[in-house]
C-alpha positions as CSV (number, residue, x, y, z in Angstrom):
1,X,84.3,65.2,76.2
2,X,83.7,68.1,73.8
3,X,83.3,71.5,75.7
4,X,80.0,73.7,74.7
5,X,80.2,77.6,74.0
6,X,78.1,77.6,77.2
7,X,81.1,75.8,79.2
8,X,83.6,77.6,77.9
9,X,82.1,81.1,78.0
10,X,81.9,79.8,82.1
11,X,85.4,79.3,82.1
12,X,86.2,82.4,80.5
13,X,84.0,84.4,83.3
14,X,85.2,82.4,86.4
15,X,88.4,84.2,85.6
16,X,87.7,87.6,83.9
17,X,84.2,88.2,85.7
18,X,82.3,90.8,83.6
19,X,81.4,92.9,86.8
20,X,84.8,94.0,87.1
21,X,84.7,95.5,83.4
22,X,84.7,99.4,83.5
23,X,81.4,101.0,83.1
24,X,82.1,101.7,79.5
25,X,83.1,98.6,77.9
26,X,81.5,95.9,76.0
27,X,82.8,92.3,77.0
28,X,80.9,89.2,76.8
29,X,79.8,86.7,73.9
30,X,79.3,88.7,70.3
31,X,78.3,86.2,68.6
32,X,77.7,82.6,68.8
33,X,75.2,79.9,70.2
34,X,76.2,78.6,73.2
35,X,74.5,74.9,72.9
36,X,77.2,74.6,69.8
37,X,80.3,72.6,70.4
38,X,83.7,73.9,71.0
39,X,86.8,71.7,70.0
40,X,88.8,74.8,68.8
41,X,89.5,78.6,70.5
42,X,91.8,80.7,68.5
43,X,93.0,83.9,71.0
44,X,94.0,87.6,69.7
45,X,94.2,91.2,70.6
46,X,92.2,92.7,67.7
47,X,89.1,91.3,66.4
48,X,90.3,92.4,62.6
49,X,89.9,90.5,59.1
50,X,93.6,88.9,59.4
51,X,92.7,87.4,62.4
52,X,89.2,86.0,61.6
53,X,91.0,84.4,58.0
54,X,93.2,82.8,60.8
55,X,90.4,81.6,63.1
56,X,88.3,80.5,60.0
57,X,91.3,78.8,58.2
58,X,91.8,76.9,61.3
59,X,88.3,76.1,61.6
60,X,88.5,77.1,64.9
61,X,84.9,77.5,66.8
62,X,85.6,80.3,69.1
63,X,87.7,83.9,68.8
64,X,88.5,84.7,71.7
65,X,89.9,88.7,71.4
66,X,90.7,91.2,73.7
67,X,89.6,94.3,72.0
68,X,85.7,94.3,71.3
69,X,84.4,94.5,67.7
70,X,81.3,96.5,69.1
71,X,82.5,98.6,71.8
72,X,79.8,101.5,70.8
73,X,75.6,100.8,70.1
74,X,74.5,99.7,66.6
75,X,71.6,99.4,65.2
76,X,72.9,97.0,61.9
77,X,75.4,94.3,61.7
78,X,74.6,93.8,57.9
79,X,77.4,93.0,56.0
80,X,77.6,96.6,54.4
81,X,79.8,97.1,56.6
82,X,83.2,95.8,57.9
83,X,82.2,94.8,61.1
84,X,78.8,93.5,59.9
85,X,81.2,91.3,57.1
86,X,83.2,90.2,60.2
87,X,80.4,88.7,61.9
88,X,78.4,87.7,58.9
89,X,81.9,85.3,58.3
90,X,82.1,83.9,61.3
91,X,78.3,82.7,61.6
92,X,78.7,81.1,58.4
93,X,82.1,79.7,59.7
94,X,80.5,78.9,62.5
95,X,82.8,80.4,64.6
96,X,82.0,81.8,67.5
97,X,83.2,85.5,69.3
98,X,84.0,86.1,72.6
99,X,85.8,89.9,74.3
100,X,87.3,89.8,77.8
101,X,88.7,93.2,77.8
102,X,88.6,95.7,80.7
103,X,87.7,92.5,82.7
104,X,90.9,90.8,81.7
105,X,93.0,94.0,82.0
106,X,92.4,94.1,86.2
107,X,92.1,90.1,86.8
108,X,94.5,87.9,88.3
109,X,96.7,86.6,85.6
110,X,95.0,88.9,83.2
111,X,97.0,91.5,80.9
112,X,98.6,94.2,83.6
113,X,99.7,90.9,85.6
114,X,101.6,89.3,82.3
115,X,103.2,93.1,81.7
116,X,104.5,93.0,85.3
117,X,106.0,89.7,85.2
118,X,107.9,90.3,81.5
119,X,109.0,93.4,83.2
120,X,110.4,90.9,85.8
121,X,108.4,92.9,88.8
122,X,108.4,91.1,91.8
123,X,106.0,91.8,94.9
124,X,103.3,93.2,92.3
125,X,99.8,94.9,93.8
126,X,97.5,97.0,91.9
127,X,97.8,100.1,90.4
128,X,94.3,100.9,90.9
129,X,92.6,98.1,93.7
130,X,89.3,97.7,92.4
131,X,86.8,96.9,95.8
132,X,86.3,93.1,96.3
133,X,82.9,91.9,96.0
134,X,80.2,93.2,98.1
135,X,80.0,91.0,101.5
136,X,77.0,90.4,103.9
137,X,77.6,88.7,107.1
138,X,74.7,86.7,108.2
139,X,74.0,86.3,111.7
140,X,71.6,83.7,112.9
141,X,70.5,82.4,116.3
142,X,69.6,78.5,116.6
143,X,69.3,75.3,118.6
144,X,72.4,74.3,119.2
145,X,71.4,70.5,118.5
146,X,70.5,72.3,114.6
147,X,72.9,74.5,114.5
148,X,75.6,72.1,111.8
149,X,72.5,71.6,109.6
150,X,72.2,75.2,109.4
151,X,75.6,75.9,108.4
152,X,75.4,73.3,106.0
153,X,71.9,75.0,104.3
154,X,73.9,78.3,104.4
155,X,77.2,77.0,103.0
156,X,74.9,75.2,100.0
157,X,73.5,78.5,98.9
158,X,76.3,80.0,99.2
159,X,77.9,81.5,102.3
160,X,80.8,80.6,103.6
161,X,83.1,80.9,100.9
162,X,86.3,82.4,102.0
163,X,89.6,82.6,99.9
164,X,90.5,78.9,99.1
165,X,88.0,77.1,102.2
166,X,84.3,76.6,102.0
167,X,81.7,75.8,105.2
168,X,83.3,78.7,107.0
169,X,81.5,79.7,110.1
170,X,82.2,81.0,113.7
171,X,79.6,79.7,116.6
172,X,79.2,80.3,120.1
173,X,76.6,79.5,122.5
174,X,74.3,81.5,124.3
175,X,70.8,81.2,126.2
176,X,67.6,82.3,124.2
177,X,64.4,83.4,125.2
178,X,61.3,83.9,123.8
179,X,57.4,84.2,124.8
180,X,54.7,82.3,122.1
181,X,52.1,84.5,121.5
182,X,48.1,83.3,120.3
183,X,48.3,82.3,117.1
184,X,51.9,81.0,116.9
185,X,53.0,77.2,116.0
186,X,56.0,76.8,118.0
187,X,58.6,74.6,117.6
188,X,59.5,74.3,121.3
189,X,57.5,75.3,123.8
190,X,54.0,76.5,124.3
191,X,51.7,79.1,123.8
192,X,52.3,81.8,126.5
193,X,54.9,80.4,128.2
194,X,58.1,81.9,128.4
195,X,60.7,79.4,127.4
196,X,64.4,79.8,127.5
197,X,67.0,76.7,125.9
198,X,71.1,77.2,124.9
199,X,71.3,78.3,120.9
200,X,74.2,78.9,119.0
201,X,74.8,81.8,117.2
202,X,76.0,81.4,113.7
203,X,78.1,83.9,111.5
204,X,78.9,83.8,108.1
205,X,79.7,86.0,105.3
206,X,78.4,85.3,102.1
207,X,78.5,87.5,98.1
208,X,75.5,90.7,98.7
209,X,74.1,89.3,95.1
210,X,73.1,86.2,97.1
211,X,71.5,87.4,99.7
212,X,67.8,86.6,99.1
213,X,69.4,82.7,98.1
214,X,70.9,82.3,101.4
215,X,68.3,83.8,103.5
216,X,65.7,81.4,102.0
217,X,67.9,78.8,102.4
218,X,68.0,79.9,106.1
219,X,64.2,79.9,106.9
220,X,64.1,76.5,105.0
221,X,66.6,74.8,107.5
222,X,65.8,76.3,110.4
223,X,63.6,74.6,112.8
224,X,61.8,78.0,114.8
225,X,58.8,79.3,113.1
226,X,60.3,82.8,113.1
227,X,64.0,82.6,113.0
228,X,66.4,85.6,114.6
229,X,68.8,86.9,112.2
230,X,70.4,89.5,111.2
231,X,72.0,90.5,107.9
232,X,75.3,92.9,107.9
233,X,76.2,94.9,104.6
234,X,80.4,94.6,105.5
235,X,82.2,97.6,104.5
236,X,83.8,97.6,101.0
237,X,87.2,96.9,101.0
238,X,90.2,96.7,98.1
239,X,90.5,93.6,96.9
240,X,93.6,92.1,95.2
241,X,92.7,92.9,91.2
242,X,92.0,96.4,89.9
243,X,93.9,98.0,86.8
244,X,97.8,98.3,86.5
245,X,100.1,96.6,88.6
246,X,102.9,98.3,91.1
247,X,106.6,96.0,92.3
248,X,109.8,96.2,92.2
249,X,113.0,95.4,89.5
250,X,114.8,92.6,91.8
251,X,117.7,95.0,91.0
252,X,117.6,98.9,90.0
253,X,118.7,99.5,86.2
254,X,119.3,102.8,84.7
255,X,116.3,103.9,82.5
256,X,117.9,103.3,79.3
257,X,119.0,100.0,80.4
258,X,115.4,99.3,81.9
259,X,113.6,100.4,78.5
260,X,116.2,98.4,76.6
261,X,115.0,95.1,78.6
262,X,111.4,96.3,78.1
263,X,111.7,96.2,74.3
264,X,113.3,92.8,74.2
265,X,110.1,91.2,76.5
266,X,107.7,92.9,74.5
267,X,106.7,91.7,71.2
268,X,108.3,94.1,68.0
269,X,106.4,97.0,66.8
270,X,107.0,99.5,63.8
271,X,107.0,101.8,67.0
272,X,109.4,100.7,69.0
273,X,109.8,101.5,72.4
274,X,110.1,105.2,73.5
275,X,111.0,106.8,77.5
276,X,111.4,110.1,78.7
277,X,113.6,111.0,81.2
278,X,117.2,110.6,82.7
279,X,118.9,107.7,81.0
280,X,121.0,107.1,83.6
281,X,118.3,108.0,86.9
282,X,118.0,104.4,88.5
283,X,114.7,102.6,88.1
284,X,113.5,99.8,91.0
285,X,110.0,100.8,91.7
286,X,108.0,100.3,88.4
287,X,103.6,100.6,87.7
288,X,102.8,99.2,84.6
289,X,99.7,99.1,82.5
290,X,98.6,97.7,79.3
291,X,97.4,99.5,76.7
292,X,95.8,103.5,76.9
293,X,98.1,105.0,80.1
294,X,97.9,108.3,80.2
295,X,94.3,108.8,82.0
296,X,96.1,107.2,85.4
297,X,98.8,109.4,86.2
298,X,97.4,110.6,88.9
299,X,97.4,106.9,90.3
300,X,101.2,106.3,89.1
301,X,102.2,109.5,90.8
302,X,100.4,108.5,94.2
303,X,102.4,105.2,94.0
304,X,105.4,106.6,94.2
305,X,107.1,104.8,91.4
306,X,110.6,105.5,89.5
307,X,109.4,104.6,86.2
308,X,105.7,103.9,84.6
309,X,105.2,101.6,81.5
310,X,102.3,101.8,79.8
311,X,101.0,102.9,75.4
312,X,99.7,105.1,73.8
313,X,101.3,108.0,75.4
314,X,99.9,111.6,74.0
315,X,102.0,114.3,73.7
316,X,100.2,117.2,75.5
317,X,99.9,114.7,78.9
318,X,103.0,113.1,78.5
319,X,104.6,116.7,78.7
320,X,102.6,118.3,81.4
321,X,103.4,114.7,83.1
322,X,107.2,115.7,83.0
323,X,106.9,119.3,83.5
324,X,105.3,118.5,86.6
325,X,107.7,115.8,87.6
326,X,110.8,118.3,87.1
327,X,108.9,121.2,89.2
328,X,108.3,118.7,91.9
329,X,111.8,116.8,91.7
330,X,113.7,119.2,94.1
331,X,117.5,117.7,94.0
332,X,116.6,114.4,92.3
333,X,115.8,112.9,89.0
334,X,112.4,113.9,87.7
335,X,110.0,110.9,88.7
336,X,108.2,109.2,87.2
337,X,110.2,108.3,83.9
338,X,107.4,107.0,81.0
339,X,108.0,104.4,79.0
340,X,105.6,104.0,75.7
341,X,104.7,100.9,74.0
342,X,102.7,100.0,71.1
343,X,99.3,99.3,72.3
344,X,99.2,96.0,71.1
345,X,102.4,94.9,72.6
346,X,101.5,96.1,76.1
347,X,98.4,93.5,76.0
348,X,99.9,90.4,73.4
349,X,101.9,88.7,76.8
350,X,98.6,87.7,78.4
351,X,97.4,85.7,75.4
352,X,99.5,82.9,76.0
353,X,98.8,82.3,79.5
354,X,94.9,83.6,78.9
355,X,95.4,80.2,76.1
356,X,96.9,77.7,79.0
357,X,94.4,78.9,82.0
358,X,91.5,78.3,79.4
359,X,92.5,74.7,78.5
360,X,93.3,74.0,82.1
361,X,89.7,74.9,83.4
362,X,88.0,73.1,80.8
363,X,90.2,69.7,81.4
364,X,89.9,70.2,85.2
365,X,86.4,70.2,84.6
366,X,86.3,67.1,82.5
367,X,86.4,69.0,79.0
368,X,88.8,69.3,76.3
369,X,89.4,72.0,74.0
370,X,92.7,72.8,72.1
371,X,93.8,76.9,71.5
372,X,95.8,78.5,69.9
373,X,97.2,82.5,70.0
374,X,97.2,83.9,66.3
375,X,100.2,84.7,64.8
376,X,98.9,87.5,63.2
377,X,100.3,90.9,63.7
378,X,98.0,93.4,64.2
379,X,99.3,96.5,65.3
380,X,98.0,99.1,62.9
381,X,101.4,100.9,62.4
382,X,103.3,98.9,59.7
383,X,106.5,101.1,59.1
384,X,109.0,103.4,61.6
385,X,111.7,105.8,59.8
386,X,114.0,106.6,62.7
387,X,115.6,110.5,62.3
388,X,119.2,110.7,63.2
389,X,119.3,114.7,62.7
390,X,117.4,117.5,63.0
391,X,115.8,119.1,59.6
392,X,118.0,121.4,57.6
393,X,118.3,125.0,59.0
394,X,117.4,124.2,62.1
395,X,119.0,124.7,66.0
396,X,119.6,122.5,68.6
């Protein structure tokens, strides 16, 4: 069966969620209608004519790109101008245009977890834990002989959901009591009479953005006129995405041997791949994030790491970075080393397996669609002259 934009745009979210984008991104469906069918989902890093002659010459439906086309406000997408061309050609393509950017930076499998693993990082954590989802814990006191039916009404909205298991819920019993007061319709009992029976009281933990679902599901199942409950805001708590990645080389390599095996996992740029620091301090403990770097040095420095590969390195913080790193170093090498990528290379590894997850969802839920990642390069730097000597007349 043929997917829908709808469908796949749901696959795409079940794995880079757009609440974990950062504040100041732009991820999410561009362009497209999402009752149209999808047989064909081209993915790339850049969202640039080359790729959209690739996507349209394929006759592909979807372009799927990490970087957005329309990361700041507009108020035209006429053709007039290059982006507005972009988009005007893929409507009439019919093609449609999906980002996962910031989203798919931090996500399980997403672009700093396909960095880590060419690196060949084992035991990888964030850089960066991002909280995990907001968590109430619903408490609720019941008949005993209703309590499964309510677990059930809770566990339908919702609750829970914990990890890999569903329907989770901790009981014990207890003894309630309770006095019907004029006016009251009790469900057991009487009007003014005190009455006392064994309830269970249920727990369960459920998303904070469901709360009003599961607590209506909750009056609805439960057989008292005026249930006891309680609902618990849990304390935030890092959860196991977030940008960057931190492990650990199964074996320490100098740093010019490390950067050496860093270029040959990374796809070729004009630019190469640069470090600074010792060539010959010993790297093991490595962070590692795709594209822009340079704003998380703080983080890097706090995890303690030998080495940090990330792009887009600029010189004034790359060299306050290792000024600092020799004034702190004492006896040893200066840590961290950096090691600069193109930006594009950093964040190319996670197409491929952002191209097999896809496919996977979809056919596990009954679905087909084939993709593809474009061949096209698009790193803007086409040409590198590498210098050998200093210029003329000067000292070294």
């Amino acid at each position: 069966m043929t997917a829908t934009l709808a469908q796949v745009v749901a696959a795409l979210e079940r794995r880079y969620p757009p609440r974990t984008a950062e504040s100041w991104d732009r991820v999410g469906l561009a362009a497209g209608d999402p009752a149209a069918p999808v047989r064909r989902v081209l993915l790339a890093v850049d969202p640039v004519a080359a790729v959209v002659d690739e996507a349209l010459g394929w006759d592909a439906d979807l372009l799927v790109t990490h970087h957005p086309l329309l990361l700041r406000p507009v108020h035209s997408v006429a053709a007039t101008t290059y982006k507005g061309a972009l988009l005007h050609r893929l409507v009439r393509g019919g093609c449609g245009l999906y980002t996962a950017h910031t989203n798919a930076d931090s996500a399980r499998g997403g672009v700093a977890e396909a960095l880590a693993d060419a690196v060949g990082l084992v035991g990888t954590e964030p850089l960066v834990p991002a909280d995990a989802p907001a968590l109430d814990k619903h408490v609720v006191m019941v008949p005993v002989t209703a309590a499964d039916a309510l677990v059930d009404a809770l566990a339908e909205a919702g609750a829970g959901q914990v990890g890999a298991y569903a329907r989770c819920a901790w009981t014990t019993t207890g003894e309630g009591t309770f006095t019907p007061l004029p006016g009251a319709s009790p469900a057991v009992g009487a009007v003014g009479r005190r009455e006392t029976l064994a309830e269970a009281r249920v727990e369960m933990v459920a998303p904070r953005r469901l709360r009003s679902r599961v607590v209506a599901a909750m009056r609805a199942a439960h057989p008292y006129e005026e249930p006891a409950f309680d609902v618990l805001e849990l304390a935030a708590l890092p959860g196991s995405t977030g940008l960057g990645r931190v492990g650990t080389l199964p074996t320490a390599l100098p740093l010019h041997a490390f950067a050496a095996a860093v270029a040959r996992a990374v796809p070729a740029t004009a630019q190469g791949v640069r470090y600074a620091g010792d060539p010959d301090m010993p790297v093991r403990r490595v962070a590692v994030l795709g594209g822009s770097g340079d704003s998380l040095f703080d983080a890097v420095r706090a995890a303690d790491v030998d080495a940090y590969v990330t792009a887009d390195l600029r010189h004034h913080p790359a060299s306050e970075q290792q000024e600092r790193a020799a004034f702190e170093a004492g006896d040893g090498p200066p840590r961290p080393a950096l090691v600069d990528l193109a930006h594009s290379a950093s964040e190319w590894l996670w197409l491929p397996r952002a191209a097999d997850a896809l496919r996977a969802d979809l056919a596990a839920a009954g679905t087909t669609v084939e993709t593809r990642v474009s061949t096209r390069r698009t790193d803007p730097w086409t040409g590198h002259v590498p210098q050998t000597s200093p210029p003329e007349g000067t000292t070294t």
